[in-house]
PQR file with spaces between the fields and no chain letter, atoms N, CA, C, O and H, PARSE charges and radii, in Angstrom:
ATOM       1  N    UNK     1       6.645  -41.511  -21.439 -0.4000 1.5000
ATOM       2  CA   UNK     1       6.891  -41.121  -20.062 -0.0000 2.0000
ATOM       3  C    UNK     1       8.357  -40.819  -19.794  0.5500 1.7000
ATOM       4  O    UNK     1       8.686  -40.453  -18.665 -0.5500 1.4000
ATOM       5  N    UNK     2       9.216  -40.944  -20.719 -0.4000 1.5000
ATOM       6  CA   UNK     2      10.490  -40.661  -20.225 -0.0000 2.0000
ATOM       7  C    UNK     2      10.979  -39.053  -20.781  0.5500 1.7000
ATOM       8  O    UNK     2      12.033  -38.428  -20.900 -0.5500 1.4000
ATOM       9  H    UNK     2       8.948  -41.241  -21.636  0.4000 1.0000
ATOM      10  N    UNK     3      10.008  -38.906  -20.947 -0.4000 1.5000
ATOM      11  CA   UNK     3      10.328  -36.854  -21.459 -0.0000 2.0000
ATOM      12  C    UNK     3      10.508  -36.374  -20.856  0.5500 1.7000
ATOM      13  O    UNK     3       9.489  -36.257  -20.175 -0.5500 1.4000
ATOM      14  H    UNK     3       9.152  -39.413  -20.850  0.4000 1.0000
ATOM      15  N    UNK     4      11.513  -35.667  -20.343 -0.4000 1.5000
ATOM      16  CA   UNK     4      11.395  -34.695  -19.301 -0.0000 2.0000
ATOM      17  C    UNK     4      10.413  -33.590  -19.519  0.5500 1.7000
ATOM      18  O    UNK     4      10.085  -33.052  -20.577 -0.5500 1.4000
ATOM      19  H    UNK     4      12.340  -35.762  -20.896  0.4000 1.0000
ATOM      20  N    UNK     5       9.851  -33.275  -17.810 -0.4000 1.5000
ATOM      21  CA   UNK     5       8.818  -32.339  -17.844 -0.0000 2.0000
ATOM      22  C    UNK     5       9.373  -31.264  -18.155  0.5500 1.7000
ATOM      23  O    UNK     5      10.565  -31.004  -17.993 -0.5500 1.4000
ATOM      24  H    UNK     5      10.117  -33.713  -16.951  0.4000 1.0000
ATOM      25  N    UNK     6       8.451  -30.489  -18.674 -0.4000 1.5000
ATOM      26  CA   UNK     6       8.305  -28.657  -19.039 -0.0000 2.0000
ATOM      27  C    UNK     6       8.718  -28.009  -17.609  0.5500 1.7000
ATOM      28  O    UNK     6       8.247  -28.137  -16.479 -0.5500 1.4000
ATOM      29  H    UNK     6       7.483  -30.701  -18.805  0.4000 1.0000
ATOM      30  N    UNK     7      10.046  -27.090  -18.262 -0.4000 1.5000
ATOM      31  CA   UNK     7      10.345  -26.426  -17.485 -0.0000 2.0000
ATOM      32  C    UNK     7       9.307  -25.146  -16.801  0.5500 1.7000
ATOM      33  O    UNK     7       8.551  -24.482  -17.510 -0.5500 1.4000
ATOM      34  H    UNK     7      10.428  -26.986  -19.180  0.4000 1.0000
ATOM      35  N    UNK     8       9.462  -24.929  -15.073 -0.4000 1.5000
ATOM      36  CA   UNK     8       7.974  -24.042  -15.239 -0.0000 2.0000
ATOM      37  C    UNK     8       8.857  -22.568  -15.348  0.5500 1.7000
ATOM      38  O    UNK     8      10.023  -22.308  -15.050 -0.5500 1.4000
ATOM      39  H    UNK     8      10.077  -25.468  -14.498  0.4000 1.0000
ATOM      40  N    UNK     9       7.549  -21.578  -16.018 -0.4000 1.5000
ATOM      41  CA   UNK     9       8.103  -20.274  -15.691 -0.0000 2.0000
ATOM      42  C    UNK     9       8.402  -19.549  -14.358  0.5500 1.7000
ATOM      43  O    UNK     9       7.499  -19.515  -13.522 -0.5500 1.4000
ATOM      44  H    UNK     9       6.603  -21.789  -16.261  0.4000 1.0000
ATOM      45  N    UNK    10       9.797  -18.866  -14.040 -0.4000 1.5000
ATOM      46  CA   UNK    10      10.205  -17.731  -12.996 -0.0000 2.0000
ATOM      47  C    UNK    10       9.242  -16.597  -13.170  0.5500 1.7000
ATOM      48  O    UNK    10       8.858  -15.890  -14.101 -0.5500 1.4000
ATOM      49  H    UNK    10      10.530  -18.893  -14.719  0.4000 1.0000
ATOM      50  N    UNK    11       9.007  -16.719  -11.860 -0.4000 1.5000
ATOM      51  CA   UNK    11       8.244  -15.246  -11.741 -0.0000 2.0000
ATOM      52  C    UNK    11       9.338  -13.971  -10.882  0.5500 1.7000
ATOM      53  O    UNK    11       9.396  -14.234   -9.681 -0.5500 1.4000
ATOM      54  H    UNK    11       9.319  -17.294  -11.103  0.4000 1.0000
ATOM      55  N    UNK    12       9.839  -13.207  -11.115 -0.4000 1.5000
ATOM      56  CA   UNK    12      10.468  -12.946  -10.397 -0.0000 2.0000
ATOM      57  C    UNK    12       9.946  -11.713  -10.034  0.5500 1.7000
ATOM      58  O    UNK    12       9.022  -11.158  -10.629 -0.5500 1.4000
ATOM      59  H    UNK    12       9.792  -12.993  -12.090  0.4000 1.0000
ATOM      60  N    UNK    13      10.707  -11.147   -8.766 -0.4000 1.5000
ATOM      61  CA   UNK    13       9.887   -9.651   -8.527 -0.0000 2.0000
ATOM      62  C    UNK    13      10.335   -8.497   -9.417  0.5500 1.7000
ATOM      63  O    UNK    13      11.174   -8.614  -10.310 -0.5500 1.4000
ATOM      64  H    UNK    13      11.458  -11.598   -8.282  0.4000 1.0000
ATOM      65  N    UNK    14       9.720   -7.405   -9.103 -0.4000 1.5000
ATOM      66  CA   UNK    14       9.592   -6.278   -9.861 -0.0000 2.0000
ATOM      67  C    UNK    14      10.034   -5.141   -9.641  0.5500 1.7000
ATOM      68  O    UNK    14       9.263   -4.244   -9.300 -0.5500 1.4000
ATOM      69  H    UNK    14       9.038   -7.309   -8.378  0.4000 1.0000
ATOM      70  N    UNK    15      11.782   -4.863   -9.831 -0.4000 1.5000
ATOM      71  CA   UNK    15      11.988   -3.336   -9.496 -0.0000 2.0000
ATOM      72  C    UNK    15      11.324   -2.473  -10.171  0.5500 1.7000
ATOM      73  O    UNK    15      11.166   -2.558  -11.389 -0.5500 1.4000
ATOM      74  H    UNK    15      12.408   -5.592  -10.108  0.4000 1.0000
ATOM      75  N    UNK    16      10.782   -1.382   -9.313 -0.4000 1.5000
ATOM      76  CA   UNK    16       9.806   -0.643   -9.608 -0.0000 2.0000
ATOM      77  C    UNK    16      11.208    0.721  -10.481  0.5500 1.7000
ATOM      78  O    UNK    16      10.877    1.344  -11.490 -0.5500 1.4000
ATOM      79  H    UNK    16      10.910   -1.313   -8.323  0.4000 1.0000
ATOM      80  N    UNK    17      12.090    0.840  -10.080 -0.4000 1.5000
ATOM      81  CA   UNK    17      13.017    2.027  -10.708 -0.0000 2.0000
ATOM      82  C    UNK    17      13.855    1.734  -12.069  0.5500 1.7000
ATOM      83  O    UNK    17      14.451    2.506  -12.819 -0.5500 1.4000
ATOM      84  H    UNK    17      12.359    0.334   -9.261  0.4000 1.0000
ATOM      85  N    UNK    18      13.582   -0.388  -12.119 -0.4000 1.5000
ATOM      86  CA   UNK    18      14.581   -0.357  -13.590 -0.0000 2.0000
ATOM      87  C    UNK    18      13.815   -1.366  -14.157  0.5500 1.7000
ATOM      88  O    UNK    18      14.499   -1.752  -15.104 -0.5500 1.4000
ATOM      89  H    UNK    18      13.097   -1.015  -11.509  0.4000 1.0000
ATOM      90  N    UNK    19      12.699   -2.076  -14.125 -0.4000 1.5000
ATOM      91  CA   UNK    19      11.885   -2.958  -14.779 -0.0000 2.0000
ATOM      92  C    UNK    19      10.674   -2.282  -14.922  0.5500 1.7000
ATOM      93  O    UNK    19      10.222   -2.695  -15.991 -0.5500 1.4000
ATOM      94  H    UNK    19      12.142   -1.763  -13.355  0.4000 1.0000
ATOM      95  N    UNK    20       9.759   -1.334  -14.364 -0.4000 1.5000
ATOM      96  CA   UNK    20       8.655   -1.098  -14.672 -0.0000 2.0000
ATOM      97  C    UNK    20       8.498    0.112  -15.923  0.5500 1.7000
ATOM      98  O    UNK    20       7.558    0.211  -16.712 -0.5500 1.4000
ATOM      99  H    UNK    20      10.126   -0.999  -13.496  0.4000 1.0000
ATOM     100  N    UNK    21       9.398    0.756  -15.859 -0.4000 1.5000
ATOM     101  CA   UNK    21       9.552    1.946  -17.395 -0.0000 2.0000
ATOM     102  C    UNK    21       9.799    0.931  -18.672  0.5500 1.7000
ATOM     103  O    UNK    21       9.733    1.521  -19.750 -0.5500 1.4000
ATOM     104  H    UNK    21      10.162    0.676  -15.219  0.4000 1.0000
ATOM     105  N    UNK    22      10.112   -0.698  -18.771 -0.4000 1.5000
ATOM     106  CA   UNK    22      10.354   -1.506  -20.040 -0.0000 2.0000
ATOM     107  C    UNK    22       8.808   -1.798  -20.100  0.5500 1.7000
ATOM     108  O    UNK    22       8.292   -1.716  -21.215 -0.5500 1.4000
ATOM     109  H    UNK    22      10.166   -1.177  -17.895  0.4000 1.0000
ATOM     110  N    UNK    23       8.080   -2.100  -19.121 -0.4000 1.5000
ATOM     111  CA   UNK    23       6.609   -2.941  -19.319 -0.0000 2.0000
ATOM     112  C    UNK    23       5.643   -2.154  -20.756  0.5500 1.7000
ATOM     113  O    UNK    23       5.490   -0.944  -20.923 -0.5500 1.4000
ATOM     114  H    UNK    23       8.499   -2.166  -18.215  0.4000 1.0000
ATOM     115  N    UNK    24       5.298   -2.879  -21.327 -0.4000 1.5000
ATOM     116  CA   UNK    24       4.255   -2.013  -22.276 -0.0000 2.0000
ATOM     117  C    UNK    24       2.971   -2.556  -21.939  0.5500 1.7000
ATOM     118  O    UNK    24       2.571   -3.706  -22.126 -0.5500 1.4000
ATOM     119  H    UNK    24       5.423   -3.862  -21.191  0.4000 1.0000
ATOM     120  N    UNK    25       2.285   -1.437  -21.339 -0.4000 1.5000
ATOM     121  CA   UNK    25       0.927   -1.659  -21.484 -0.0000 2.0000
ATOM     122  C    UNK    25       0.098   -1.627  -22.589  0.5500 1.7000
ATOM     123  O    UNK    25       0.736   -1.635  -23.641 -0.5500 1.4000
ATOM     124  H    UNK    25       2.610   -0.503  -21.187  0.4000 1.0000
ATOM     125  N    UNK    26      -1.294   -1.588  -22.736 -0.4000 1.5000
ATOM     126  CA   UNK    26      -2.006   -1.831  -23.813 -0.0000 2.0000
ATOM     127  C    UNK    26      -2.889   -0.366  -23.219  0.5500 1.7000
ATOM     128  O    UNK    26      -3.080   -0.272  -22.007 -0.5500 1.4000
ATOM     129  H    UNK    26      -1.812   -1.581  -21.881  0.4000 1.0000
ATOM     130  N    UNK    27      -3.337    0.614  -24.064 -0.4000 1.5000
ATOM     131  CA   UNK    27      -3.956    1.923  -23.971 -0.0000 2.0000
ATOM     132  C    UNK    27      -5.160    2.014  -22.429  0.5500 1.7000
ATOM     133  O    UNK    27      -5.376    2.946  -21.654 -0.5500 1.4000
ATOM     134  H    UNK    27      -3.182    0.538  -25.049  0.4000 1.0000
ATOM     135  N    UNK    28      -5.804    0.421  -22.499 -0.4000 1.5000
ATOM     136  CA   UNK    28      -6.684    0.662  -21.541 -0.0000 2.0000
ATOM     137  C    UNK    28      -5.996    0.461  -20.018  0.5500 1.7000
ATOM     138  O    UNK    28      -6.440    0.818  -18.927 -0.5500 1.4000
ATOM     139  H    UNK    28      -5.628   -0.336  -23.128  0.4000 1.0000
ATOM     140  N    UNK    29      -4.697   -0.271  -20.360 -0.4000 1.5000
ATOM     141  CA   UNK    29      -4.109   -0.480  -18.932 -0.0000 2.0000
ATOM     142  C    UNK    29      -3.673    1.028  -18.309  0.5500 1.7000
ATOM     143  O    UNK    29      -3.940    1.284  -17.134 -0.5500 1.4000
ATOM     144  H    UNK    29      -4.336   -0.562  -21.247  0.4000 1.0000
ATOM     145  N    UNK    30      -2.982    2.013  -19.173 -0.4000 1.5000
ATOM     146  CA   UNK    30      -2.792    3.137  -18.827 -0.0000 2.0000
ATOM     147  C    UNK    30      -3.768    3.993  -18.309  0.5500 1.7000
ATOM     148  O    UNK    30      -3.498    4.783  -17.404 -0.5500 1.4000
ATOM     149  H    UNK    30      -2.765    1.805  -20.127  0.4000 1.0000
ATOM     150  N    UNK    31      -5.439    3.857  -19.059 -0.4000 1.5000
ATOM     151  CA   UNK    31      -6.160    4.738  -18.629 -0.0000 2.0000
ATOM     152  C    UNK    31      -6.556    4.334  -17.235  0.5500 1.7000
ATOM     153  O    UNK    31      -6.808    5.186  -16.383 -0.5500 1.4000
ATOM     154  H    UNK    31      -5.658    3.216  -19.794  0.4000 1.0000
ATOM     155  N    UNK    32      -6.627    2.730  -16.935 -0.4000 1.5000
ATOM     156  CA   UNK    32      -6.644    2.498  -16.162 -0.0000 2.0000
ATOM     157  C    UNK    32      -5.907    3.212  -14.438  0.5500 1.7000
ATOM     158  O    UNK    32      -6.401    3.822  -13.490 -0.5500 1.4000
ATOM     159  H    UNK    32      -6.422    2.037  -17.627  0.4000 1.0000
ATOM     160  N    UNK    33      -5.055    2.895  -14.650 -0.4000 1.5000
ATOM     161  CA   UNK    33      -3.582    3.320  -13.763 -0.0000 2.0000
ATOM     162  C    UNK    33      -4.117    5.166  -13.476  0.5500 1.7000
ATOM     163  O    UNK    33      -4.207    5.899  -12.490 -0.5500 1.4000
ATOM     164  H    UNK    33      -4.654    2.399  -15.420  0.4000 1.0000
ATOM     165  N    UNK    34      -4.364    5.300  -14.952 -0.4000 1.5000
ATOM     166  CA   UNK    34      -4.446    7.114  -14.427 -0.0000 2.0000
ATOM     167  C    UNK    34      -5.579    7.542  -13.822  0.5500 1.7000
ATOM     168  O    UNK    34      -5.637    8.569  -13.145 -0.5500 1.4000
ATOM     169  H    UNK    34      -4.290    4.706  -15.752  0.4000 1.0000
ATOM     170  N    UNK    35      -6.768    6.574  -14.097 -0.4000 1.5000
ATOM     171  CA   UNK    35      -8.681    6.831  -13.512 -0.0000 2.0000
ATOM     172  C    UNK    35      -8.135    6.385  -11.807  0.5500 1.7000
ATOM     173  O    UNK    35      -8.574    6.969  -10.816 -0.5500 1.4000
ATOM     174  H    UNK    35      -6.720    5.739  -14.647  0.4000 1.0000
ATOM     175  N    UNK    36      -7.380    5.549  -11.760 -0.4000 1.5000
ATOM     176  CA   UNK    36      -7.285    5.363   -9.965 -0.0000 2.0000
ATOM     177  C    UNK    36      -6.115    6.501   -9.335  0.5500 1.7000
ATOM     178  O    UNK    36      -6.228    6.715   -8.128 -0.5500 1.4000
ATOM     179  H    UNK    36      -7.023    5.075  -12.565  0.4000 1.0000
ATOM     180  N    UNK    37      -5.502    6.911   -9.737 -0.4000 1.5000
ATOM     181  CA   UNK    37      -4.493    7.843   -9.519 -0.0000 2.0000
ATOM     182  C    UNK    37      -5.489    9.399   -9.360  0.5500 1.7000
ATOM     183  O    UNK    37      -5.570   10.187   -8.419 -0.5500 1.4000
ATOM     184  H    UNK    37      -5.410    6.738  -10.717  0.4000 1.0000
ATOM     185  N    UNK    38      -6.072    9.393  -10.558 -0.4000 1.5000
ATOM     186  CA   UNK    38      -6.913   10.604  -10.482 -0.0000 2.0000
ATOM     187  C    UNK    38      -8.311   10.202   -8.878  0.5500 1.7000
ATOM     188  O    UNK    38      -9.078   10.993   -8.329 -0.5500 1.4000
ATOM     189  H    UNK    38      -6.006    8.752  -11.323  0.4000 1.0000
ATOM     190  N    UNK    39      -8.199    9.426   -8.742 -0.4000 1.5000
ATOM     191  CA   UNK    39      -9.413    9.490   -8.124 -0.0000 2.0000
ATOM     192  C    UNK    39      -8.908    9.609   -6.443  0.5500 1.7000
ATOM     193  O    UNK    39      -9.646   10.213   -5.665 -0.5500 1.4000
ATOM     194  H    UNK    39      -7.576    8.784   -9.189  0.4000 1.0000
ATOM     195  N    UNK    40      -7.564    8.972   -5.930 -0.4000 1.5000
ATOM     196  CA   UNK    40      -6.544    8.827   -5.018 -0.0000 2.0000
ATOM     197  C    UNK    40      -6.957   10.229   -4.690  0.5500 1.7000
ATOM     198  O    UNK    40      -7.673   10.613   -3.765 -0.5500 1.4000
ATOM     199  H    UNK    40      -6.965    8.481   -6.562  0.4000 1.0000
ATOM     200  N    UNK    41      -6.235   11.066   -5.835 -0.4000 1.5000
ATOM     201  CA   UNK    41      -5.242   12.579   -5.730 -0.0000 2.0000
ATOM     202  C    UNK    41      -7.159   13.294   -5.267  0.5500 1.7000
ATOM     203  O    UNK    41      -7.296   13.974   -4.250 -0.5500 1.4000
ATOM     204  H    UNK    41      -5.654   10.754   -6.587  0.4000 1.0000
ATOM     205  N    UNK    42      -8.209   13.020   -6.054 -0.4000 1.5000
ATOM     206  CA   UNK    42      -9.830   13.723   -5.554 -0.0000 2.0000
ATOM     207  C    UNK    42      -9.970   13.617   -4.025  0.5500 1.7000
ATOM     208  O    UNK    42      -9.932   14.446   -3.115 -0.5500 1.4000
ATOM     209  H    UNK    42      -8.097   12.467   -6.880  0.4000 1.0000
ATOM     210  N    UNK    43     -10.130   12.423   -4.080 -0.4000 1.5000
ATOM     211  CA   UNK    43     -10.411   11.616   -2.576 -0.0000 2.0000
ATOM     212  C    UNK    43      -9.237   12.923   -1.462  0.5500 1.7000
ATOM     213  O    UNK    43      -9.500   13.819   -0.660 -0.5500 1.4000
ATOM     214  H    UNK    43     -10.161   11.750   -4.819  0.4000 1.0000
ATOM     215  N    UNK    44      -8.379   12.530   -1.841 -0.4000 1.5000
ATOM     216  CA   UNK    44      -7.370   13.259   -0.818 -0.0000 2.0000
ATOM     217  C    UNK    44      -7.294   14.552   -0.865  0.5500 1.7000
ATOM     218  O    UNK    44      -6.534   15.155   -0.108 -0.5500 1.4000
ATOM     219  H    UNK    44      -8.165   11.802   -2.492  0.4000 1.0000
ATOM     220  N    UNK    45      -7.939   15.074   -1.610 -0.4000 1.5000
ATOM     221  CA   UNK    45      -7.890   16.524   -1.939 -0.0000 2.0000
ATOM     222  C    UNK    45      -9.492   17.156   -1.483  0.5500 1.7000
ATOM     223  O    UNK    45     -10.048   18.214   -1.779 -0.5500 1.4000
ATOM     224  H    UNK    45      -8.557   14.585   -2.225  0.4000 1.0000
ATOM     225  N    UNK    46      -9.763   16.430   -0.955 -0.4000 1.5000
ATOM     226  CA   UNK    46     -11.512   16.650   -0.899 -0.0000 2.0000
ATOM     227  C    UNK    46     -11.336   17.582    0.209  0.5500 1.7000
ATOM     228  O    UNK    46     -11.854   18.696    0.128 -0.5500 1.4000
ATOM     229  H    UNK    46      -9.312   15.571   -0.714  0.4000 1.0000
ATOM     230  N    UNK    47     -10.622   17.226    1.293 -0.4000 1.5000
ATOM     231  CA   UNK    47     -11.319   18.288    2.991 -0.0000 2.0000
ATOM     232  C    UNK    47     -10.714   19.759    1.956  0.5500 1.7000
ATOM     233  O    UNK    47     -11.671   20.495    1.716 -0.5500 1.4000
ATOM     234  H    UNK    47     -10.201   16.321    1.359  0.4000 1.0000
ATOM     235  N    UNK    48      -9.453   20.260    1.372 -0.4000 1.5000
ATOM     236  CA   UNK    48      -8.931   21.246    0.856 -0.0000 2.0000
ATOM     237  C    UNK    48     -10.248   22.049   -0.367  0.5500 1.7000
ATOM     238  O    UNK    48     -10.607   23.223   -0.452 -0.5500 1.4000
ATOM     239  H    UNK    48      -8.675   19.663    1.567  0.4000 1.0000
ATOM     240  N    UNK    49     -10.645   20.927   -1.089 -0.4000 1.5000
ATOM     241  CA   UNK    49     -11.695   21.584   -2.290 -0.0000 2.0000
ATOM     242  C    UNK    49     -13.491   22.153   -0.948  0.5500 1.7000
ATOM     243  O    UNK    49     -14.344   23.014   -1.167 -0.5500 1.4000
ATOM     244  H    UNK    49     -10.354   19.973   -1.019  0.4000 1.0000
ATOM     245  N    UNK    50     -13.362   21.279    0.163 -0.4000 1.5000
ATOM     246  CA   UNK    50     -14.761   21.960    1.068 -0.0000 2.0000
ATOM     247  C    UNK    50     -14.372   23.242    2.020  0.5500 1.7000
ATOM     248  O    UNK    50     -15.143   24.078    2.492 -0.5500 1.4000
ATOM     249  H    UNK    50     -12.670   20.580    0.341  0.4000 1.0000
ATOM     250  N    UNK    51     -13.070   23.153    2.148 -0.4000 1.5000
ATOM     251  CA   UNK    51     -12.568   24.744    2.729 -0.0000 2.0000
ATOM     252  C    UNK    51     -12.602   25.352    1.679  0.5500 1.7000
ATOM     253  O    UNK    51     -13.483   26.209    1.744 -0.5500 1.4000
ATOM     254  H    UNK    51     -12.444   22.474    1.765  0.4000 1.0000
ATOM     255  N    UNK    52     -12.032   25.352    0.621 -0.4000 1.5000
ATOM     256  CA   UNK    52     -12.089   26.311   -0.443 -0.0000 2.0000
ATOM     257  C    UNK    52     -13.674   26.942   -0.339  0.5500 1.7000
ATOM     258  O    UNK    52     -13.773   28.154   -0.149 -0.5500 1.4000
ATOM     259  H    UNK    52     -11.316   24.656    0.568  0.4000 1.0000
ATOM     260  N    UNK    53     -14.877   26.140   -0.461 -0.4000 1.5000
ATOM     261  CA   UNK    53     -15.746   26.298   -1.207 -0.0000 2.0000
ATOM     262  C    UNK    53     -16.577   27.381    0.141  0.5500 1.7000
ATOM     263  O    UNK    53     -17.135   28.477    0.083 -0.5500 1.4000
ATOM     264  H    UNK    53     -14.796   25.155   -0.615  0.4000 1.0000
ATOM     265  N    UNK    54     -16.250   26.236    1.484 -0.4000 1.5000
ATOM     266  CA   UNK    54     -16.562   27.362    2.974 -0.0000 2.0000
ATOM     267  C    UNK    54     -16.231   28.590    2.803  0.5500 1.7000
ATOM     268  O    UNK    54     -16.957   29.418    3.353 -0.5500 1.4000
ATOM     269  H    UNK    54     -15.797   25.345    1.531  0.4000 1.0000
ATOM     270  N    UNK    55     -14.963   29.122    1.943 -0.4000 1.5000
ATOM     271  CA   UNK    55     -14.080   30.206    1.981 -0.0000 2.0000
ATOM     272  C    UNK    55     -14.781   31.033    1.158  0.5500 1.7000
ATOM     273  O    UNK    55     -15.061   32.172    1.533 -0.5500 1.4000
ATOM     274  H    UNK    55     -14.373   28.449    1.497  0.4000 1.0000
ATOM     275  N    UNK    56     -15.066   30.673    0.218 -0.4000 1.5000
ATOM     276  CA   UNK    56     -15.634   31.217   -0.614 -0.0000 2.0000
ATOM     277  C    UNK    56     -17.226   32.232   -0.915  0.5500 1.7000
ATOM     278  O    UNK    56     -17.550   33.115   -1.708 -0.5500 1.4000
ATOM     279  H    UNK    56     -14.839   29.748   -0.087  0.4000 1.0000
ATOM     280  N    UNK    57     -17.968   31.412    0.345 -0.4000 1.5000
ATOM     281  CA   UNK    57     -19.145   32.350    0.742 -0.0000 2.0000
ATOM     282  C    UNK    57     -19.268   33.006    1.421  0.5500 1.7000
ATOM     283  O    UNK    57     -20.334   33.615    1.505 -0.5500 1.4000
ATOM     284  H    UNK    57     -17.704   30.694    0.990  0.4000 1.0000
């Protein structure tokens, strides 16, 4: 009982402009990141792709 306890880990926050370009993901974290990005950019692009398609007939 006289051990000192385990130091705990810092979590600290996350600059997004000089800490997040060091992170390494693992292949599925990336596809990840890009399947919600792609789906963002659909979603938001949707009223533009149903005028197109109005336009079109």
């Amino acid at each position: 009982m006289t051990e000192p306890a385990k130091k705990r880990p810092e979590f600290r926050n996350i600059n997004a402009l000089t800490d997040l370009p060091s992170y390494r993901l693992p292949a599925a974290g990336v596809v990840s990141i890009l399947h919600r990005i792609s789906g963002v950019l659909m979603f938001a692009l949707m009223p533009f792709i149903i005028w197109m398609f109005d336009k079109s007939i």
